[in-house]
C-alpha positions in Angstrom: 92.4 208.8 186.8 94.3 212.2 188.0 96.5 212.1 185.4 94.3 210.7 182.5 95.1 211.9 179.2 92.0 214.2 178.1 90.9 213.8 173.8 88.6 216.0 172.1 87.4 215.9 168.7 85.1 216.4 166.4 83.9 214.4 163.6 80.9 214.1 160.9 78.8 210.9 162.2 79.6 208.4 159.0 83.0 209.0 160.2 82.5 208.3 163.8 80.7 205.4 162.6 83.4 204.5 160.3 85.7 204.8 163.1 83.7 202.7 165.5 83.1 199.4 162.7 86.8 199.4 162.4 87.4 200.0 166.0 85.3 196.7 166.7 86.5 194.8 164.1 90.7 195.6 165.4 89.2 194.5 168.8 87.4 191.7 168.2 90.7 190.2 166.3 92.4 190.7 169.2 90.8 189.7 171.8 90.2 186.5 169.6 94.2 186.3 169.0 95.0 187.2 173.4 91.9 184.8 174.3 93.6 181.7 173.3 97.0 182.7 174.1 99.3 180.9 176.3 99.3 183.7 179.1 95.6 183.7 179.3 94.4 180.1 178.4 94.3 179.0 181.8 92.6 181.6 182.9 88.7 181.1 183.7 86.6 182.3 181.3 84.6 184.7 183.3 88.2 185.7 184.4 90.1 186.4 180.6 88.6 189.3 179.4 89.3 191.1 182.1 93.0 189.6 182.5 93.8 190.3 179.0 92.5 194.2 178.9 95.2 194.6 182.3 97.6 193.2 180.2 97.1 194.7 176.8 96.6 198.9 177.6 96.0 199.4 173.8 92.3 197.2 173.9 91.3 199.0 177.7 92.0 202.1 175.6 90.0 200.5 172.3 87.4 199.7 174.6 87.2 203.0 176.2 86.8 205.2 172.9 84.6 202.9 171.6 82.4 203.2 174.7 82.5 207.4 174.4 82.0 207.0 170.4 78.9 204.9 171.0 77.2 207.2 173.2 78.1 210.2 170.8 76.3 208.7 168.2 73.6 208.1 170.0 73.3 211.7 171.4 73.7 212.6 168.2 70.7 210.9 166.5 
C-alpha cells in the first residue's frame, strides 16, 4: 500500500472498546445483509467473504481497524 492513508489516534480503553463492540456489531449486519445478496449468493462459501470485502471497501476498512483496535487493547492490558 504506497499510497495508504496513515490514522493516528488516541483514545481511553472503554472507548476503544466501545468503538470495537460497535465496530463488530455494524459488520456483522453487513456481512449478514452482502452474504445473502444476489451478487454474492452464488458464490462458494469459502469464496464470499472474501468476494464481498473486494466489493464493499467500507467492511475491508471495518475489518482493518478493528484488527489494529484489537491488538491495542491487548497491548494495553
Amino acid at each position: 500500500m504506497g499510497n495508504a492513508v496513515i490514522v493516528t489516534t488516541q483514545l481511553p480503553p472503554a472507548e476503544a472498546e466501545a468503538l470495537l463492540i460497535a465496530l463488530r456489531e455494524q459488520y456483522r449486519l453487513n456481512l449478514n445483509e452482502h452474504w445473502y445478496a444476489d451478487q454474492f449468493r452464488l458464490i462458494s462459501d469459502g469464496l464470499r467473504h472474501g468476494a464481498i470485502l473486494a466489493h464493499v471497501p467500507v467492511m475491508a476498512a471495518q475489518k482493518r481497524l478493528m484488527a489494529a483496535l484489537s491488538l491495542s487493547l491487548k497491548s494495553v492490558k
